[in-house]
C-alpha positions as CSV (number, residue, x, y, z in Angstrom):
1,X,-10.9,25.4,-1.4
2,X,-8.9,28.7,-0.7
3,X,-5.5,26.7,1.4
4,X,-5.1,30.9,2.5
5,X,-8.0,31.0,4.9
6,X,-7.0,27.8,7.1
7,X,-3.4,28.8,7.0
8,X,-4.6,32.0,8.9
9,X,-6.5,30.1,11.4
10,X,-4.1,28.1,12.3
11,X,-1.7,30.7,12.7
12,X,-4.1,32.8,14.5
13,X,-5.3,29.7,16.7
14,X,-0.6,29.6,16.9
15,X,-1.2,33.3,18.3
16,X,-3.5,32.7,20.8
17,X,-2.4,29.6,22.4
18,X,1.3,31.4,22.6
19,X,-0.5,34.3,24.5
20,X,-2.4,31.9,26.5
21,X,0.3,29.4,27.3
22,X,3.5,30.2,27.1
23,X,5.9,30.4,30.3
24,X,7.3,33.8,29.6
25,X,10.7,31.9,29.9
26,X,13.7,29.8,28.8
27,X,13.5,26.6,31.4
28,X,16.0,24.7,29.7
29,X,20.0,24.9,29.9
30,X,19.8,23.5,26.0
31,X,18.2,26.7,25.0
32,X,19.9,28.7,27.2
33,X,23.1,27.9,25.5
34,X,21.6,28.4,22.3
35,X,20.3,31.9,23.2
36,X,23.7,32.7,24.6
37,X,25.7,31.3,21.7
38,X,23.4,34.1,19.3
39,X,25.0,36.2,21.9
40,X,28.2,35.3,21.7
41,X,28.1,35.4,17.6
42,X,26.8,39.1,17.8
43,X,29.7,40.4,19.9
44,X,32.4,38.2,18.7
45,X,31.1,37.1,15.1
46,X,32.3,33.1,15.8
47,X,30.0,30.3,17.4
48,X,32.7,29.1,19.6
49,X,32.5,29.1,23.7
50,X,34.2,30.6,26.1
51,X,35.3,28.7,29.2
52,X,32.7,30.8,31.6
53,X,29.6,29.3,29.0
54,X,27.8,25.7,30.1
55,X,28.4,23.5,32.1
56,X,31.1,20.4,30.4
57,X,29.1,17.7,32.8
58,X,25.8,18.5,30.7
59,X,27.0,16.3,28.0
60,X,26.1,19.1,25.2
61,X,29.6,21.1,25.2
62,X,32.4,19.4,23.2
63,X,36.3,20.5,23.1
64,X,37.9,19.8,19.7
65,X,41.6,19.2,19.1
66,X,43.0,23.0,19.6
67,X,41.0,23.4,23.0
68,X,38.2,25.3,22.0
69,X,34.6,24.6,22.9
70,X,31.5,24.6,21.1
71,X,28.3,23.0,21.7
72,X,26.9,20.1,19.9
73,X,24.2,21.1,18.1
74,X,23.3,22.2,14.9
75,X,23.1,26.0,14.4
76,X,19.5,26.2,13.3
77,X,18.2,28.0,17.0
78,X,21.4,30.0,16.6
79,X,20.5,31.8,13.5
80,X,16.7,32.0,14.4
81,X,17.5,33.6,17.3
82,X,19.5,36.7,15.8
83,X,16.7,39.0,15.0
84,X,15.0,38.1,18.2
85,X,18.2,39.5,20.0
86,X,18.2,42.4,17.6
87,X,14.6,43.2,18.9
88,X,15.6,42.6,22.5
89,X,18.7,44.9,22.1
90,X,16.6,47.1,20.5
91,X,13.7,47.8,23.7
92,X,16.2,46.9,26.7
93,X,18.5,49.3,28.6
94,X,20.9,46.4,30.0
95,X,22.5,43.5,28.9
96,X,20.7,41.4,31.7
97,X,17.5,42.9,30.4
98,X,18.3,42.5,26.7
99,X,19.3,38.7,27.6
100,X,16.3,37.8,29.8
101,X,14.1,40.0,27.2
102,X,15.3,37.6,24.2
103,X,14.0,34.5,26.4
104,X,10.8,36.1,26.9
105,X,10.6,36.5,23.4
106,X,11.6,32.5,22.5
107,X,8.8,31.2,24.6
108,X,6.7,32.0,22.7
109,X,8.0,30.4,19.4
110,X,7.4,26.9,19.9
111,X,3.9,26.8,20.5
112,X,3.1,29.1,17.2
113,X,4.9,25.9,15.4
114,X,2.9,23.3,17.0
115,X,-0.4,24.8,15.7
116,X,1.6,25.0,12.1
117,X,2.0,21.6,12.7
118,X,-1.4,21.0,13.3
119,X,-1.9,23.2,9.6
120,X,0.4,20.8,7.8
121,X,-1.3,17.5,9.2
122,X,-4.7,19.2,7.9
123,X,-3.2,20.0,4.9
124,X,-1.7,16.0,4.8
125,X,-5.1,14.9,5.3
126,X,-7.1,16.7,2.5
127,X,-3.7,15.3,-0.1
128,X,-4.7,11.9,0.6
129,X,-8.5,12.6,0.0
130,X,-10.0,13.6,3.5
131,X,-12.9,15.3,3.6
132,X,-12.5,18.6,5.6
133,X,-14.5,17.9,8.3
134,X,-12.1,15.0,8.5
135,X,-9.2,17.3,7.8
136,X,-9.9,19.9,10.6
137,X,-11.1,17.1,13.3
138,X,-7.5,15.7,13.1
139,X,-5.7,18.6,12.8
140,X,-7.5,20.1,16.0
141,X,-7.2,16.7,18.0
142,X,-3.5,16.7,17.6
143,X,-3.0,20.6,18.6
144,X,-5.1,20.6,21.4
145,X,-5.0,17.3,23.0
146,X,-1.3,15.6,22.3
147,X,1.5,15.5,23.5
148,X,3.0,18.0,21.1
149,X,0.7,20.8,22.6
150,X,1.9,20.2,26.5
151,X,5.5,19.9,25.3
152,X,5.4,23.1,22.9
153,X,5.7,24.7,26.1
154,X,9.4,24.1,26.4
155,X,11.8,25.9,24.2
156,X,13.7,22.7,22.4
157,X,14.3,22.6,18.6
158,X,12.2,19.1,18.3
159,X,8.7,21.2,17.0
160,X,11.4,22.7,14.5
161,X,12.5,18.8,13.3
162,X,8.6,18.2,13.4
163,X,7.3,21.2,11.2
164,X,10.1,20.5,8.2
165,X,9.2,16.3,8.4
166,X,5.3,17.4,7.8
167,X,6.6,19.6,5.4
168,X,8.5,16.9,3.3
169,X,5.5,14.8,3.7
170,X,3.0,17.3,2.7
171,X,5.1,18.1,-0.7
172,X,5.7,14.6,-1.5
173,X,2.1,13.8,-1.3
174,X,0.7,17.1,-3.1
175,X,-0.2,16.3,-6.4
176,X,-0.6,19.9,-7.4
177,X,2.4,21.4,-6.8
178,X,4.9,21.5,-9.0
179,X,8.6,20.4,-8.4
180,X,7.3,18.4,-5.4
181,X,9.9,15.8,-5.3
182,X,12.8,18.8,-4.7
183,X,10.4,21.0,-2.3
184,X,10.2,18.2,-0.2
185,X,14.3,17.8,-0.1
186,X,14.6,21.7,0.8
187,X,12.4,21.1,3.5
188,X,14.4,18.3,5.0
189,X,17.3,20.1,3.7
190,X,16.1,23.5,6.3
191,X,15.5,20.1,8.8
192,X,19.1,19.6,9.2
193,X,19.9,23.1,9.8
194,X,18.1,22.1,13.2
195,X,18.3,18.7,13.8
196,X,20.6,16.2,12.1
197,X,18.2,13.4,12.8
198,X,15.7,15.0,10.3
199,X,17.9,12.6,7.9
200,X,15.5,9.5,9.3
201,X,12.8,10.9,7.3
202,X,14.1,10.5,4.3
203,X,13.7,6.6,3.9
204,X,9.9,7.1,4.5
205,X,10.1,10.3,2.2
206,X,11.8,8.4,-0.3
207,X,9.7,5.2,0.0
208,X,6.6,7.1,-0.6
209,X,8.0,9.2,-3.7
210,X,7.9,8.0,-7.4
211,X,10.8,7.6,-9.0
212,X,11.3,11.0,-10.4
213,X,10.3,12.3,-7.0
214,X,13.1,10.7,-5.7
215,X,15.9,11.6,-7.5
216,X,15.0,15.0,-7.0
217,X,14.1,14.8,-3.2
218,X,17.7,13.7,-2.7
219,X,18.9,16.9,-4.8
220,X,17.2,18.9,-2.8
221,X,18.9,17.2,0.4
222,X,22.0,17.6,-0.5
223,X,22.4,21.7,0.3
224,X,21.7,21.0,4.0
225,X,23.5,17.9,4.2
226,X,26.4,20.0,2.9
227,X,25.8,23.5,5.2
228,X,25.9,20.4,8.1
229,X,29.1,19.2,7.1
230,X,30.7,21.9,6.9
231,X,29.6,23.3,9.8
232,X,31.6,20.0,11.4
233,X,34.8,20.9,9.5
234,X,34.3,24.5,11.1
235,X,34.6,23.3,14.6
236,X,36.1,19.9,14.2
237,X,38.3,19.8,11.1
238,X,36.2,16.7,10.7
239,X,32.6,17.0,8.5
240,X,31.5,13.8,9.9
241,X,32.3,14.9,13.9
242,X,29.2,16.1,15.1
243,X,30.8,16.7,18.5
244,X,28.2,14.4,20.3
245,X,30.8,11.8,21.3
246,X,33.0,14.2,22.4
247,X,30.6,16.0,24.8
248,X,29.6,12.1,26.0
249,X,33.2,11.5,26.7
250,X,33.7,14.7,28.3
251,X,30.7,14.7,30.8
252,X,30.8,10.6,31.6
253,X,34.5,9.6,30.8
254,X,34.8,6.0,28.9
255,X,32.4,4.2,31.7
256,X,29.0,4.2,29.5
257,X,28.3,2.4,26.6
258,X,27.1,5.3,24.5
259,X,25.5,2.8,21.9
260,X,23.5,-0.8,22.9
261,X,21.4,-2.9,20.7
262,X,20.2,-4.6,24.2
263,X,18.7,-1.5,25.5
264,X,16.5,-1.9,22.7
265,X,13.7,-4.0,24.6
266,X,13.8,-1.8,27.6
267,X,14.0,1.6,25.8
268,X,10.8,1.0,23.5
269,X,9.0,0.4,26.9
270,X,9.8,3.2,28.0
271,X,8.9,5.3,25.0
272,X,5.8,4.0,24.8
273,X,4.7,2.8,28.0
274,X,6.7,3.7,31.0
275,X,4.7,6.2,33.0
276,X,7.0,9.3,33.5
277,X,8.6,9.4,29.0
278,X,5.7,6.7,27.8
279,X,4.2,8.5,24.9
280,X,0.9,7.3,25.3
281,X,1.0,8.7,29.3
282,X,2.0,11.5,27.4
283,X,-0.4,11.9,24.5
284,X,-3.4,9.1,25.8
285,X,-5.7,10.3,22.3
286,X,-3.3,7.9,20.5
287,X,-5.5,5.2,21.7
288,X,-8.6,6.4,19.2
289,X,-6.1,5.8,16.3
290,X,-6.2,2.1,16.8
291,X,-9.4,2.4,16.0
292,X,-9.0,3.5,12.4
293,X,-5.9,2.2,11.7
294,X,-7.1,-1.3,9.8
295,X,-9.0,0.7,7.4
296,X,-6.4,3.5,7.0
297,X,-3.7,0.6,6.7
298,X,-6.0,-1.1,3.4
299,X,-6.6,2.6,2.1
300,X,-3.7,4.2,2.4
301,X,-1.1,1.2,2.7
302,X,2.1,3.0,1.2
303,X,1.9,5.6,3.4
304,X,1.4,4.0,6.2
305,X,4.6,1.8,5.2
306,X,6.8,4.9,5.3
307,X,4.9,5.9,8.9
308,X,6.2,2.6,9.7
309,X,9.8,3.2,8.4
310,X,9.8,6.8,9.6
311,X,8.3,5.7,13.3
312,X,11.1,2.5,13.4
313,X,14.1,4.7,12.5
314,X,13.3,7.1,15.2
315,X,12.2,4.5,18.1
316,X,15.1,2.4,17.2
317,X,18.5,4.3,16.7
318,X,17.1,6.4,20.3
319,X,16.4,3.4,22.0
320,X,20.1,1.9,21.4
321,X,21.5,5.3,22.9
322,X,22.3,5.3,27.0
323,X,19.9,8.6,26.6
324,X,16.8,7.8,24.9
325,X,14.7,9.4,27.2
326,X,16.6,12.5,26.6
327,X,17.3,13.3,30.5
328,X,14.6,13.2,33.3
329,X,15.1,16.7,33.4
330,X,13.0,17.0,30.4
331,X,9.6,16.3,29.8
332,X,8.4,13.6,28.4
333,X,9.7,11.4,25.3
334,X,10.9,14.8,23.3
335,X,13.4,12.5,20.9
336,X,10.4,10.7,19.2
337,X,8.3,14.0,19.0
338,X,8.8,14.2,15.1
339,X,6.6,10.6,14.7
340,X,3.9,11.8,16.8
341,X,1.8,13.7,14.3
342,X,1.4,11.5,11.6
343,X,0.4,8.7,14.0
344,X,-2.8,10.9,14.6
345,X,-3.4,10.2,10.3
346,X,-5.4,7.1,11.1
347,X,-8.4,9.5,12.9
348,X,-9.6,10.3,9.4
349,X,-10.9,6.7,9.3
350,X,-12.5,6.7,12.7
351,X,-16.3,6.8,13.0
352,X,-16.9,10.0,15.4
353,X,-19.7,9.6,18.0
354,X,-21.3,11.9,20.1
355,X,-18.9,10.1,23.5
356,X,-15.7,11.1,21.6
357,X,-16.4,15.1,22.1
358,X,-16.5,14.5,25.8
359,X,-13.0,12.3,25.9
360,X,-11.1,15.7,23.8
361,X,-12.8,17.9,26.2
362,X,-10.9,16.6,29.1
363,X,-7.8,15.2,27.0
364,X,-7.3,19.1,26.1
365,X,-7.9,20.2,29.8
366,X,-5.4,17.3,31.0
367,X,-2.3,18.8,28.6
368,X,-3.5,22.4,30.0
369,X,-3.0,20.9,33.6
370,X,0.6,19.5,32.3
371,X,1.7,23.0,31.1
372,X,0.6,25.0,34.5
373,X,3.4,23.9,36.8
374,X,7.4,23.3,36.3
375,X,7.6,20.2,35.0
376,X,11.1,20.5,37.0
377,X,9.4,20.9,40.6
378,X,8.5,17.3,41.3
379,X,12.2,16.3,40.0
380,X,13.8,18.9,42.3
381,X,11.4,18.2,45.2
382,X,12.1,14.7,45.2
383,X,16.0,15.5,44.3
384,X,16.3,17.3,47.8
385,X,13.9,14.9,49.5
386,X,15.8,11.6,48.9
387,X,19.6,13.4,48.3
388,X,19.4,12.3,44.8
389,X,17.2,10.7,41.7
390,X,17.3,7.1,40.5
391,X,16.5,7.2,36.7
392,X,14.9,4.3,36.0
393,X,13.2,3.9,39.4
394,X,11.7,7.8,38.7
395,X,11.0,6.6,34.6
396,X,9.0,3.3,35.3
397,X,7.4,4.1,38.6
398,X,3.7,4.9,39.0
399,X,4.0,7.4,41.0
400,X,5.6,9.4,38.5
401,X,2.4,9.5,36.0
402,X,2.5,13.5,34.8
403,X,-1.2,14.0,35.6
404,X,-0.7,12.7,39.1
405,X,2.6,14.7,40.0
406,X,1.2,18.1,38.4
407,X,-2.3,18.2,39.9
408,X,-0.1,17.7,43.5
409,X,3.0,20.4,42.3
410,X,-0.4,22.8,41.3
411,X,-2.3,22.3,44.5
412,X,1.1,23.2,46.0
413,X,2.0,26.5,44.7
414,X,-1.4,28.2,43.8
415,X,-1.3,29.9,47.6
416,X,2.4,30.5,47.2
417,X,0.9,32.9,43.7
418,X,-1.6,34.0,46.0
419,X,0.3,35.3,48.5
420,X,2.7,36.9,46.2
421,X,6.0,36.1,48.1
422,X,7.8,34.8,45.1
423,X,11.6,36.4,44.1
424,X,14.0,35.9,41.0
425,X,16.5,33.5,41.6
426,X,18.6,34.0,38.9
427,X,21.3,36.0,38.7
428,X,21.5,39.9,37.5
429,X,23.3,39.5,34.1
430,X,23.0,37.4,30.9
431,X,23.1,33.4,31.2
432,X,26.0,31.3,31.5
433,X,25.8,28.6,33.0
434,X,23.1,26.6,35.5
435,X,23.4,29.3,38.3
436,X,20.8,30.6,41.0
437,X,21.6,32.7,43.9
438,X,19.5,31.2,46.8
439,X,19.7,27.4,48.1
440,X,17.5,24.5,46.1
441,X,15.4,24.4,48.8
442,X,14.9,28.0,48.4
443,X,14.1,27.8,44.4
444,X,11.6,25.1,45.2
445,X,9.3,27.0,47.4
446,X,10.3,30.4,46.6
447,X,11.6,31.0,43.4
448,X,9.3,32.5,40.4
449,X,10.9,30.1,37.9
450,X,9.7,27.1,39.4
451,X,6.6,28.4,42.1
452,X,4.7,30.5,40.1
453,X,2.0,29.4,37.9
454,X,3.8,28.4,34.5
455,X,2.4,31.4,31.9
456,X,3.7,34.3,31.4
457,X,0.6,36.6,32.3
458,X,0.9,35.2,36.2
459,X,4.8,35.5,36.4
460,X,4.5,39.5,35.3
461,X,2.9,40.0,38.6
462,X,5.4,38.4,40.4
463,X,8.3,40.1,38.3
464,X,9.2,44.0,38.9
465,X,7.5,45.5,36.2
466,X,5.7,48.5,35.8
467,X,1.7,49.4,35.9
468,X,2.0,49.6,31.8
469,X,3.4,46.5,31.6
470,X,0.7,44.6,34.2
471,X,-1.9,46.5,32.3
472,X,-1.1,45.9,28.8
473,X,-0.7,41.6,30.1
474,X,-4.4,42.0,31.1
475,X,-5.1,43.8,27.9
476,X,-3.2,41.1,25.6
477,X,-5.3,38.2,28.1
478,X,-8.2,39.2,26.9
479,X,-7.9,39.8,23.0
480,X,-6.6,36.3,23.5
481,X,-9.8,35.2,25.1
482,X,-12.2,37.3,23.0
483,X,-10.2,35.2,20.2
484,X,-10.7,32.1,21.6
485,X,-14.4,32.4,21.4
486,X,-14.5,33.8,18.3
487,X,-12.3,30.5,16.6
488,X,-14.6,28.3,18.8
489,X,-17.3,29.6,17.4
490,X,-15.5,29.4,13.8
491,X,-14.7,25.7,14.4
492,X,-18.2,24.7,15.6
493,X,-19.4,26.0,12.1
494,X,-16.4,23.6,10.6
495,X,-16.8,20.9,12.4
């Protein structure tokens, strides 16, 4: 089979859903100080802060011993972000509009990697003897109906952990590639850059390897393990300092217990089952796995062994931390985002019937419906309704399931969009720190970032922009839909 021509539809089917469904911007302070931080290394050539960037109560800004500030992650977003600033220097005439520019242009990212995501679980499933009806069924089930999809919406690194942990596992289980064993390293390696806690993959990578594989899968490790380290020492003078339990200290003072084997119970509730971060609220086509899994467990039982390791290493080490649900400000259970596609692997042992179309259908609509509002609104809304927000009480209660609070939110803005009374809140120059320039009460029911319809081709209406600029959105809509019906129509012929 020619591996080119499905690498093209994915990336295509990448293009299209990025057109379709991204939100046109950054909603997350994370990014934000990313983004700003490629900013900052452009004008000033260092990744340090200065005292006017973030917000120290965030819990993502640490101060090392000489006073200087930094933020706590890895500078993988950093770096991938330069040439997107370049580009946004490049067409904008201000240094608001180069900033807000640059976040237009990262919103679109994330939801180009899920759907190579979705290529490197197809590609998974035809190394371990799928056929490719099989192949494409899974791959498609996990971009359009998961979790992954809904989430890819939001800007965070986690789709960038995800993409180089399929990677890994896609090497190590190719039989016809040479040098497997040390390609799959690299891409754990390029992990780090990202995410530290790409390192939990290696176990499962390791366990699945052959001995040869192994020693050079750790080789291959080894360079980002090192650019990490050192990337400590640059802001810490310590290569194991990550500068996590400094930001900790910083926002919360010595009153939490950062670490707690006993929220172990309680935490793997909620990651699984607690209706506002339970991943299977979140992603509810899980449930058709169960139904393959004994057969893919007596087929396949090594690799599902290092699922099991690679799943347990994720579920557990978050669940000890007093943030495993990664803030309610976020949506859903982003930490354990990494395990989610290979869970779906079981699906090439399930025994399609005609019902199961029907169940996708909807499952795909349902994660459509979760990207169309502001995740944020319901938080906010019930923030200045009851003067505040009970973490667990909002995590575990009912009321909270996503389907339910975003069909409400979207019944609640759609004549808001209609009526076309929306305004910017944000401020006119480049990010620095949470700020808006009207009331909450005003951002909730007013505000583009959080009334208008989440995509990008609704809020150009509502921002000033220009005829050309409203035009060419319609133009660019409807390539996207013409595609949409011409890959339908190539998957119906697949499938």
């Amino acid at each position: 089979m020619n591996k080119i021509k499905p690498f093209f539809l994915f990336l295509i089917i990448g293009a299209i859903l990025s057109i379709l469904f991204s939100s046109g911007q950054v909603e997350n302070p994370d990014t934000h100080l990313r983004l700003t931080q490629t900013r900052i290394f452009l004008e000033n050539h260092n990744f340090g802060l200065p005292n006017d960037v973030g917000e120290d109560w965030h819990g993502n800004i640490s101060i090392n011993q000489s006073g200087n500030r930094f933020m706590v992650y890895n500078p993988g977003q950093t770096i991938l972000f330069i040439p997107i600033y370049y580009i946004a220097e490049f067409i904008s005439d201000s240094d608001y509009g180069c900033y807000y520019t640059a976040a237009f242009i990262v919103s679109f990212i994330n939801l180009i990697v899920h759907s190579l995501c979705s290529y490197l679980l197809f590609m998974i499933a035809l190394s371990i003897g799928a056929s490719i009806y099989k192949s494409y069924f899974i791959a498609f089930v996990f971009c359009f109906t998961s979790y992954s999809f809904a989430f890819a919406q939001s800007t965070y690194e986690h789709h960038f952990e995800m993409l180089f942990i399929l990677l890994g596992y896609y090497f190590i289980l190719s039989k016809n590639i040479s040098h497997n064993g040390i390609l799959a390293g690299i891409a754990i390696a390029l992990g780090l850059i990202f995410r530290s806690t790409t390192i939990l993959a290696l176990p499962g990578l390791l366990l699945l390897a052959n001995n040869k594989q192994r020693l050079y899968l750790i080789i291959g490790v080894i360079p980002g393990l090192l650019i990490v380290l050192f990337y400590n020492y640059y802001r810490f003078n310590n290569p194991l300092e990550s500068g996590y339990n400094l930001a900790w200290h910083l926002a919360h003072g010595n009153s939490i217990v950062f670490w707690s084997i006993n929220r172990i119970p309680q935490s793997l509730f909620g990651f699984l089952l607690s209706p506002a971060k339970g991943l299977l609220f979140f992603s509810p086509t899980l449930i058709l796995c169960f139904f393959g899994m004994k057969k893919f467990w007596y087929k396949f039982n090594k690799l599902t062994l290092s699922i099991f390791v690679l799943c347990g290493l994720y579920l557990i080490l978050f669940s000890m931390n007093f943030a495993w649900h990664g803030s309610i400000w976020s949506f859903g259970p982003r930490y354990i985002l990494p395990i989610l596609p290979l869970l779906y692997l079981p699906l090439i042992e399930l025994n399609i019937k005609r019902w199961v179309y029907p169940i996708l259908i909807i499952a795909g609509m349902s994660q459509i419906l979760l990207m169309s509002v502001n995740y944020k609104r319901e938080l906010l809304e019930q923030y200045i309704q009851f003067n505040g927000i009970d973490e667990n009480q909002f995590i575990y209660s009912l009321g909270n399931i996503p389907y339910l609070i975003q069909t409400k939110q979207l019944i609640k803005i759609i004549p808001r969009n209609i009526s076309g009374t929306l305004v910017n809140d944000f401020p006119n120059s480049p990010w620095k720190k949470e700020i808006r320039m009207s009331s909450a009460e005003h951002v909730l029911n007013y505000s583009i970032e959080k009334s208008s319809v989440n995509f990008w081709w609704i809020r150009v209406f509502h921002w000033k922009t220009s005829l050309i600029e409203k035009t060419s959105t319609i133009l660019l809509l409807l390539s996207a839909i013409i595609g949409c019906f011409l890959i339908f129509r190539n998957a119906k012929k697949i499938i």
